[in-house]
Backbone as JSON, one array per atom type, in Angstrom:
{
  "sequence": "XXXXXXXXXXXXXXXXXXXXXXXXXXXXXXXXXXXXXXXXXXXXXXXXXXXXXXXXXXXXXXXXXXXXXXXXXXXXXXXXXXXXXXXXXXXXXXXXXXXXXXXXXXXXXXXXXXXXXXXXXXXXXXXXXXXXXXXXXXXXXXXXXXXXXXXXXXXXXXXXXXXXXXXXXXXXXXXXXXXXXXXXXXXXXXXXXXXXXXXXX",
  "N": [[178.12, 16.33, 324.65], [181.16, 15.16, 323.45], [184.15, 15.56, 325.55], [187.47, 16.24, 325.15], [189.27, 15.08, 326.95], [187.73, 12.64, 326.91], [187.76, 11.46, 324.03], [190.53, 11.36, 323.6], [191.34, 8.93, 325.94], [189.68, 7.37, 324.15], [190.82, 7.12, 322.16], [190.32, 8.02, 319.69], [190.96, 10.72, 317.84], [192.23, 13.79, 319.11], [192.98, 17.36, 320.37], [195.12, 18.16, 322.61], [195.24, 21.04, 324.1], [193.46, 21.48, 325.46], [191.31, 22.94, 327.55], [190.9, 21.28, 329.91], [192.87, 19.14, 329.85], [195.05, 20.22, 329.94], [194.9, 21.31, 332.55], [195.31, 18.74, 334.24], [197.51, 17.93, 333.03], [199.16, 20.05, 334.13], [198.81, 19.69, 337.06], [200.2, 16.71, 337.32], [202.53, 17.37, 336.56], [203.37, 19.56, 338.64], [203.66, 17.56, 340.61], [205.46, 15.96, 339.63], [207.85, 17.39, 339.82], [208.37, 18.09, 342.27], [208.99, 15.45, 343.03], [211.43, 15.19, 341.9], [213.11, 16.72, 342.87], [213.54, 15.69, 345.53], [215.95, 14.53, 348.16], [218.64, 12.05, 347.44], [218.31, 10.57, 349.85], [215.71, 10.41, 350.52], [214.08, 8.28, 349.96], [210.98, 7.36, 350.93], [209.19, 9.89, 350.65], [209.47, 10.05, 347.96], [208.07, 7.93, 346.78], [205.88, 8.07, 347.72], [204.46, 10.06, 346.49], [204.43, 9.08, 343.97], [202.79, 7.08, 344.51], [200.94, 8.83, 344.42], [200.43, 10.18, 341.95], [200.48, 8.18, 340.17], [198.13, 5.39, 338.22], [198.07, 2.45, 338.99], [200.45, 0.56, 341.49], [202.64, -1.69, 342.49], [203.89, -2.69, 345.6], [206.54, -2.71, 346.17], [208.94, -0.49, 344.39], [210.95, 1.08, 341.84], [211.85, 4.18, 340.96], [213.94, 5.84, 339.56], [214.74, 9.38, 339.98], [215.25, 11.55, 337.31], [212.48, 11.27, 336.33], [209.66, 11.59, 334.22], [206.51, 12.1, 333.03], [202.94, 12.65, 331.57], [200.74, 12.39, 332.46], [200.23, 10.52, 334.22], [198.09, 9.15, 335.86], [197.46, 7.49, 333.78], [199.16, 5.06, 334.14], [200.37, 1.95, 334.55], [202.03, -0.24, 337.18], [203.67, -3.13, 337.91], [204.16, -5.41, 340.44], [207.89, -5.47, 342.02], [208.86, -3.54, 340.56], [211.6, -1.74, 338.27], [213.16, 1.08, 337.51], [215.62, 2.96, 335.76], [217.61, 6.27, 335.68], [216.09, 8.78, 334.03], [213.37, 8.08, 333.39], [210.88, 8.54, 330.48], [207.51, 8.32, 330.41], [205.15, 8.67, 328.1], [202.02, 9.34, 328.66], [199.15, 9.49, 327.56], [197.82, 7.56, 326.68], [196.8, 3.83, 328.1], [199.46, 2.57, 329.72], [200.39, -0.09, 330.7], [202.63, -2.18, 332.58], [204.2, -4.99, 333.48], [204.89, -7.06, 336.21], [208.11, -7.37, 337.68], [209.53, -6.14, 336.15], [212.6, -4.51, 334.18], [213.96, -1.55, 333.83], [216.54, -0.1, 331.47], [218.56, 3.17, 331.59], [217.06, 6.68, 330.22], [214.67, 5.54, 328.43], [212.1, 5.62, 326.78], [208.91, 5.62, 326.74], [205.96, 5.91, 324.78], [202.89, 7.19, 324.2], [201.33, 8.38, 322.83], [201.12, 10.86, 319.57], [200.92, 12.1, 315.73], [199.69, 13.34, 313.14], [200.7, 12.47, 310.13], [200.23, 14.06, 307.85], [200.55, 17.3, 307.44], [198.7, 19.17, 307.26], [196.44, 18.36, 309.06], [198.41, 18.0, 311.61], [199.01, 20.65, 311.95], [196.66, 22.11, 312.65], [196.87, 20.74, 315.1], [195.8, 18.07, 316.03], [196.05, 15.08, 317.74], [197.12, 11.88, 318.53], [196.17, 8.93, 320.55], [198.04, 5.97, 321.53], [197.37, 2.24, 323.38], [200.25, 1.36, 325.2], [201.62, -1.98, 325.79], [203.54, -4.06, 328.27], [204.96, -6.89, 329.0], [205.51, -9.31, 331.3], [208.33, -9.58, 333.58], [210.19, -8.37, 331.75], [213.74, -7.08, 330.32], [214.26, -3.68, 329.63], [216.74, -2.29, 327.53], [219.22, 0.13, 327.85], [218.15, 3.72, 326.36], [216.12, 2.75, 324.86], [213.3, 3.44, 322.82], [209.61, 3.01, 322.55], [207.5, 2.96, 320.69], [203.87, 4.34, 320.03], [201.15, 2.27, 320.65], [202.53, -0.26, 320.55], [202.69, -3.77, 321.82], [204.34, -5.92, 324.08], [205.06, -9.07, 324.42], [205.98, -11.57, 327.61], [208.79, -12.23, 329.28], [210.98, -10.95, 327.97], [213.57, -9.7, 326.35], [214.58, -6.28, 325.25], [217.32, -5.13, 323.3], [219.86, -2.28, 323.92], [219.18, 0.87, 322.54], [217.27, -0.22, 320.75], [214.38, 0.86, 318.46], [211.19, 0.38, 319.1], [208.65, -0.11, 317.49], [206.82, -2.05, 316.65], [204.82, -5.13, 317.86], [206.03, -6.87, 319.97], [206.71, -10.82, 320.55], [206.51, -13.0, 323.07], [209.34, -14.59, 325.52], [211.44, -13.53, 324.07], [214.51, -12.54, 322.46], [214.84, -9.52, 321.19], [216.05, -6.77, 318.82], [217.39, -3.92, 317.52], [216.88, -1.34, 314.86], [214.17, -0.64, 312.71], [213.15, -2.9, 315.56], [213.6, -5.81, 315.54], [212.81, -9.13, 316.43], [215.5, -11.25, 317.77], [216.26, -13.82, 318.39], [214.74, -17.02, 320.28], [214.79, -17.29, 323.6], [216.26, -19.18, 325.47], [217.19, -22.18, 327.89], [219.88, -23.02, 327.31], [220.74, -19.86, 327.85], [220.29, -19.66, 330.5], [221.94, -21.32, 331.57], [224.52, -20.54, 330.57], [225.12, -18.18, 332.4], [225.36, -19.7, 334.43], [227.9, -21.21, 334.33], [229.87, -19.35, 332.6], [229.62, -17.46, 333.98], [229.7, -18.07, 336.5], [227.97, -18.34, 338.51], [227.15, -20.02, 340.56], [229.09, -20.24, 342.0], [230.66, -19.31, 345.46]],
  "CA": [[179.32, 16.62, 323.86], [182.44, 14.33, 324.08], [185.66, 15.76, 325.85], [188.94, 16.23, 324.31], [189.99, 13.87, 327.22], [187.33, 11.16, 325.98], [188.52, 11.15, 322.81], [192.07, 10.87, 323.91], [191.29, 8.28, 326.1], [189.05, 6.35, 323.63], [191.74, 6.57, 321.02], [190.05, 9.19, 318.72], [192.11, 12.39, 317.65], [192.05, 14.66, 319.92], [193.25, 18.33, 320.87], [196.21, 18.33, 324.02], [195.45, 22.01, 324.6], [192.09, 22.08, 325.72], [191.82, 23.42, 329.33], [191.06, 20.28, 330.97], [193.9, 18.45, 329.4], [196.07, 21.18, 330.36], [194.86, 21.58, 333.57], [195.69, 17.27, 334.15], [199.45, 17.58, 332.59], [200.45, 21.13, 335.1], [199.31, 18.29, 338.32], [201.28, 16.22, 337.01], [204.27, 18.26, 336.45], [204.13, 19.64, 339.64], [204.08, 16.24, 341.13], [206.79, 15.46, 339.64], [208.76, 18.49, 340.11], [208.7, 17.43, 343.9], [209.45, 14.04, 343.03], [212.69, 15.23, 341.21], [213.63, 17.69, 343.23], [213.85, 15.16, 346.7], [217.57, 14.24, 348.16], [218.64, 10.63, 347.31], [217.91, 9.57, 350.85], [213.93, 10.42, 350.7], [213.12, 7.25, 348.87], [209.92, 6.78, 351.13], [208.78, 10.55, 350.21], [209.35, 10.06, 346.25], [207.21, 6.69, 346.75], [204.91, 8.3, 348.34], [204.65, 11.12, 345.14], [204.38, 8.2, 343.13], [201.48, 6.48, 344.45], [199.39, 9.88, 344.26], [200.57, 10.34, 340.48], [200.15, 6.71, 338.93], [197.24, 4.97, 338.63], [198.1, 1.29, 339.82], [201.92, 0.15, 341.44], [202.79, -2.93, 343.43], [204.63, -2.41, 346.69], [207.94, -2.67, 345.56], [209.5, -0.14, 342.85], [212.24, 1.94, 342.36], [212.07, 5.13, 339.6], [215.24, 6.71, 339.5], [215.11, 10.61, 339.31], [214.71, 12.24, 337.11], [211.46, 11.39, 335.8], [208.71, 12.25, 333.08], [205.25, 11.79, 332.45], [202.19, 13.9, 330.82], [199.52, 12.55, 333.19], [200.33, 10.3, 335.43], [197.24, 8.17, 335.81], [197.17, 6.04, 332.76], [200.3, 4.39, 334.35], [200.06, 0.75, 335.5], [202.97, -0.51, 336.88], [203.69, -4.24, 338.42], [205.34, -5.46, 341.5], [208.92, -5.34, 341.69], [209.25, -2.52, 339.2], [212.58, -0.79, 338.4], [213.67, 2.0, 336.22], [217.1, 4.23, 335.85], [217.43, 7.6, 335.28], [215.91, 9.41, 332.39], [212.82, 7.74, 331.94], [209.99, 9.58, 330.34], [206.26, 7.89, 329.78], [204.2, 10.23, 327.74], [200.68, 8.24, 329.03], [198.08, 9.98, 327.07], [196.94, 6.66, 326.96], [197.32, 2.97, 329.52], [201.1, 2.3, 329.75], [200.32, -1.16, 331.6], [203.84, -2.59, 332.52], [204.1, -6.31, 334.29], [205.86, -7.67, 337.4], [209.4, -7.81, 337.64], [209.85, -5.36, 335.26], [213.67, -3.48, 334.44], [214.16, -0.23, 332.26], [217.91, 1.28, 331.55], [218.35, 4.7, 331.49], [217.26, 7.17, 328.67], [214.48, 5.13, 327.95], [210.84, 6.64, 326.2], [207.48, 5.34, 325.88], [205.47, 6.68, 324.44], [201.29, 6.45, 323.31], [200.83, 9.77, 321.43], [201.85, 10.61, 318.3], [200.33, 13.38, 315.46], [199.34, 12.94, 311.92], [201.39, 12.28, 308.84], [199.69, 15.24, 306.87], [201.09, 18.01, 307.73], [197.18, 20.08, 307.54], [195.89, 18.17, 310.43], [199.07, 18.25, 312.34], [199.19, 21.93, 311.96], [195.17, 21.82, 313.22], [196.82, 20.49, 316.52], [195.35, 17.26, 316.38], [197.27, 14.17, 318.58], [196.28, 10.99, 318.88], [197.14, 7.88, 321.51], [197.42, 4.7, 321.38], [198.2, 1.99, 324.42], [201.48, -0.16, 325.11], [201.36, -3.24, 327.0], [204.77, -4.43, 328.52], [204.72, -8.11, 329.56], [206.16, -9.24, 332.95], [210.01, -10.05, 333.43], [210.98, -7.59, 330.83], [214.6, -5.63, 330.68], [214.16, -3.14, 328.84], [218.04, -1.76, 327.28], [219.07, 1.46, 327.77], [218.17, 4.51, 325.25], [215.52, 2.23, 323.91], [212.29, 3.91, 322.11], [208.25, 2.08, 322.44], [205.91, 3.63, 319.99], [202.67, 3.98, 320.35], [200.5, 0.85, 320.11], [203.21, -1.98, 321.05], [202.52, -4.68, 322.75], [205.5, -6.56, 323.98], [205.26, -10.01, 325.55], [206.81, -12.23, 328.98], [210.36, -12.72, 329.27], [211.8, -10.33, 326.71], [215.03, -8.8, 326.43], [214.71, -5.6, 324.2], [218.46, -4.51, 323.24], [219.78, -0.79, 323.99], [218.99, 1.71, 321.97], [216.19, 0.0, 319.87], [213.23, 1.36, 318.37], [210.11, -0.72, 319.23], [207.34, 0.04, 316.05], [205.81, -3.32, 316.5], [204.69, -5.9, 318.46], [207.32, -8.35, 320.09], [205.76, -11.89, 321.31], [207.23, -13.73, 324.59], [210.35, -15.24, 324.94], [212.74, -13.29, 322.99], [215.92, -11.23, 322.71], [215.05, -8.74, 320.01], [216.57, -5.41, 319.04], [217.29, -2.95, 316.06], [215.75, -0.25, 314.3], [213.05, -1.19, 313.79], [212.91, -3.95, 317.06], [212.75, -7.49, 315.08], [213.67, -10.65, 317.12], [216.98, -11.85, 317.63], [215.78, -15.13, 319.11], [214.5, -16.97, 321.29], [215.29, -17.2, 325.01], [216.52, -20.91, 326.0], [217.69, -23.13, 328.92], [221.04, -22.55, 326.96], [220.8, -19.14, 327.91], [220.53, -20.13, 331.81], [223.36, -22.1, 331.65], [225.63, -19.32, 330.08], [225.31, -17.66, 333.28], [226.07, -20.45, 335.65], [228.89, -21.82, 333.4], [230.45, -18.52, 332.28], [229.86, -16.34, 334.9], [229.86, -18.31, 337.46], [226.91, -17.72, 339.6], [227.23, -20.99, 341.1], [230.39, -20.16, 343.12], [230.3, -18.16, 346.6]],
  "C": [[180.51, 15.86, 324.44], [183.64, 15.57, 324.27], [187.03, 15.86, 325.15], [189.09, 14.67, 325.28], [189.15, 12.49, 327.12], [187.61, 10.66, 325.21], [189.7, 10.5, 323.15], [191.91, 9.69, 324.65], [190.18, 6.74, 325.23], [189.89, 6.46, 322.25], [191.5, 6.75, 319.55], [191.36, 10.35, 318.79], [191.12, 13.23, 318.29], [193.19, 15.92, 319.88], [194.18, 18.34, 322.44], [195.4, 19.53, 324.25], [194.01, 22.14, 325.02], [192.2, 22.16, 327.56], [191.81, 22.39, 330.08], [192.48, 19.54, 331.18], [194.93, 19.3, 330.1], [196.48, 21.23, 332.12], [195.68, 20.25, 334.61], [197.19, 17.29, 334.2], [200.29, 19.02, 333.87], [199.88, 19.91, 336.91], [200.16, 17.76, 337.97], [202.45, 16.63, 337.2], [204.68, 18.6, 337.93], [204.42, 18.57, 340.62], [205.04, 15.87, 341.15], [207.91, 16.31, 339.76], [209.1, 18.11, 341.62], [209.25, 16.3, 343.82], [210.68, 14.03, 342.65], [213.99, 15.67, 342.06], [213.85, 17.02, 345.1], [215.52, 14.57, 346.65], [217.04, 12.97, 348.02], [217.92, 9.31, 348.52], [216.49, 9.66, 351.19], [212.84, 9.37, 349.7], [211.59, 7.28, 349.25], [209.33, 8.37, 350.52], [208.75, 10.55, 348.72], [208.42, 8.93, 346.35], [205.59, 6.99, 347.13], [203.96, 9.42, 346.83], [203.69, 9.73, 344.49], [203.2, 7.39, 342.9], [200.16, 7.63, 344.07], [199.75, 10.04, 342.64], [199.96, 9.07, 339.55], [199.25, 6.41, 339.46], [196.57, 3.71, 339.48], [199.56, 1.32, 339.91], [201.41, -0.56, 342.28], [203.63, -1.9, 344.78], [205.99, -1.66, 346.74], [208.12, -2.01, 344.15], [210.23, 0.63, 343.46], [211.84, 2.9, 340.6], [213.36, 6.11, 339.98], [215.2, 8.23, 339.45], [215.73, 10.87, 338.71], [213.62, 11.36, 336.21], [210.62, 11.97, 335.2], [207.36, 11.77, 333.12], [204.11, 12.69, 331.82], [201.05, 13.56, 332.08], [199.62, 11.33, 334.86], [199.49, 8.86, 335.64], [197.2, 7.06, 335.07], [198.04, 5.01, 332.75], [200.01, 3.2, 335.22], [201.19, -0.42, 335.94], [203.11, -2.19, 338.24], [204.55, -4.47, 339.43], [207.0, -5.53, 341.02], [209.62, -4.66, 340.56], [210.74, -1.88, 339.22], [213.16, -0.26, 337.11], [215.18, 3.1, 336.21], [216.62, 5.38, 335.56], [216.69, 7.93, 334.09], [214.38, 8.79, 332.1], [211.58, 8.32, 331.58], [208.35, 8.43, 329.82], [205.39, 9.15, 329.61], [202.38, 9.23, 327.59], [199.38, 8.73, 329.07], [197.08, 8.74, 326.59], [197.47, 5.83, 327.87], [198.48, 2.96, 328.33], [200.54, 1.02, 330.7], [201.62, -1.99, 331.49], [203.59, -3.62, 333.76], [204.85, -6.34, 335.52], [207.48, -7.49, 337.0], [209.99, -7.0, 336.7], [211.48, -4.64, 335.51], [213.85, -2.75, 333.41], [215.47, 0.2, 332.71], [217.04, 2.69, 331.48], [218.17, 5.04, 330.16], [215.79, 6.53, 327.86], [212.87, 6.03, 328.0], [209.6, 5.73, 325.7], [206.67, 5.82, 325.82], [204.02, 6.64, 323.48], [201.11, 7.54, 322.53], [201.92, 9.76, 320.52], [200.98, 11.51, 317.51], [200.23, 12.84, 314.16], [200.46, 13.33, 310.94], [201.17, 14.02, 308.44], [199.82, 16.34, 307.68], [199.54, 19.32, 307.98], [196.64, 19.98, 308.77], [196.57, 18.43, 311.75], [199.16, 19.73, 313.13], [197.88, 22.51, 313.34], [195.63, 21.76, 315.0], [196.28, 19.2, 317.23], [196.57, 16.01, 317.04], [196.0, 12.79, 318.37], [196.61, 9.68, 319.86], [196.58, 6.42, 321.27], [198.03, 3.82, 322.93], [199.04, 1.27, 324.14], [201.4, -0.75, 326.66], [202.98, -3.65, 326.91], [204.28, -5.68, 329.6], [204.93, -8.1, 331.58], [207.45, -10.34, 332.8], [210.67, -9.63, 332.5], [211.67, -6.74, 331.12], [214.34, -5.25, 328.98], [215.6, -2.34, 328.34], [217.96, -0.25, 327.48], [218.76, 2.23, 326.49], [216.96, 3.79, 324.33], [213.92, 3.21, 323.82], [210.76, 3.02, 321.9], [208.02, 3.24, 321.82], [204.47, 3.07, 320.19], [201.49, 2.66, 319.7], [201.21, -0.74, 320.24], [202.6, -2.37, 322.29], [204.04, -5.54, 322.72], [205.2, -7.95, 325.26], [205.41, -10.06, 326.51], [208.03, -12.15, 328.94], [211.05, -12.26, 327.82], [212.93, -9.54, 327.04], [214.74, -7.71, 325.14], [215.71, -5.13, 324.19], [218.55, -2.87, 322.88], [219.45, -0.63, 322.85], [218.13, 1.2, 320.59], [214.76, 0.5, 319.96], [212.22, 0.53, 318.12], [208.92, 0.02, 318.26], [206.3, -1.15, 315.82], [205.59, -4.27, 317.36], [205.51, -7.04, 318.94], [206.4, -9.36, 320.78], [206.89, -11.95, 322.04], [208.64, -14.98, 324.16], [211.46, -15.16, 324.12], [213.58, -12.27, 323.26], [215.14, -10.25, 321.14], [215.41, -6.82, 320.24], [217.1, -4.68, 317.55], [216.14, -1.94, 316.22], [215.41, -0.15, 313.01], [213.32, -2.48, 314.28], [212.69, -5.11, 316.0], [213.52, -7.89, 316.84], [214.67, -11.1, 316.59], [216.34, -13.21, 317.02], [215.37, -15.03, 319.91], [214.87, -16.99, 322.7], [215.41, -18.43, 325.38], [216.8, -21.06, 327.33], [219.13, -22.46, 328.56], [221.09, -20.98, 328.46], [221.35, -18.99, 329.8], [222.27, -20.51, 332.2], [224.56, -21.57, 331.47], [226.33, -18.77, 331.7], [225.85, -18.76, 334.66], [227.72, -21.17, 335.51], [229.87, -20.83, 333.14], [230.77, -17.85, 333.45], [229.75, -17.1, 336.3], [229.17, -18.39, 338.73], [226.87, -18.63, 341.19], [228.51, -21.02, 342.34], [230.34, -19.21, 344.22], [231.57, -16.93, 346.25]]
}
């Protein structure tokens, strides 16, 4: 007999409340209840949290308290990771996030999700899908992944949009729903050495 959490992890509809599942998301929680609940200066103890909760991290990251997740495991996160306050992965399925990665605050991704039809919903059924996050992506504050994006390399997603679809590499995009601005140039480089000055001590 298949599992609720087979299903869920093979990306069938599935049941949250079944005891295993349950049993999975209160670890979790209290994991992170410790992890929340450390003073500012216990970075190496929240890091330490962090590695027993997620399933892969690089060396180098930084998660801001306060933090969210449902499980913990299905989280794959790349060297030089960093996130602000607020941010919540609900990782009922992989969350695989790249190198170099930056998230504002506020921000939600998210693989589950529940049926249209209000019969099945009722039923209790969920279902997940995964999101892939490139490497060298900021992510804006307040911004929203639904379940099933994939998002390129070198993307800029602007605050407070809602990602519903797939972004390729190389671009600024943002709205609701997430199109592409553009793309990402040399220009763009140059802004910063030219404008802002980077170039000067």
């Amino acid at each position: 007999m298949v599992s609720e959490k087979e299903r869920m992890l093979s990306g069938k509809p599935y049941k949250a409340f079944s005891p295993e599942l349950e049993n999975e998301r209160l670890r979790a929680r209290k994991l992170i209840h410790k992890y929340n609940q450390l003073t500012p200066d216990e970075a190496a103890k929240r890091n330490k949290i962090l590695k027993e909760l997620l399933g892969t991290c690089g060396e180098q990251f930084v998660i801001e308290p306060p933090f969210r997740c449902d499980y913990g495991y299905n989280i794959e996160l790349g060297e030089n990771f960093y996130a602000n306050f607020n941010l919540v992965i609900l990782d009922c399925a992989r969350v695989s996030i790249g190198k170099n990665a930056l998230i504002g605050p506020d921000v939600g991704i998210y693989t589950a999700g529940h049926p249209v039809h209000p019969e099945l919903r009722n039923q209790e059924y969920e279902f997940a899908f995964p999101v892939t996050i490139g490497e060298s992506v900021w992510i804006g504050g307040h911004v929203v992944i639904n379940p099933g994006v994939c998002i390129g390399d070198n993307v800029v997603i602007g605050s407070g949009s809602v990602v519903t679809r797939d972004i390729p590499s190389g671009v600024i995009a943002i709205g609701n729903p997430c199109r592409v601005l553009r793309e990402i140039t040399e220009e763009d480089e140059k802004y910063y050495y030219k404008k802002l000055k980077f170039d000067e001590s």
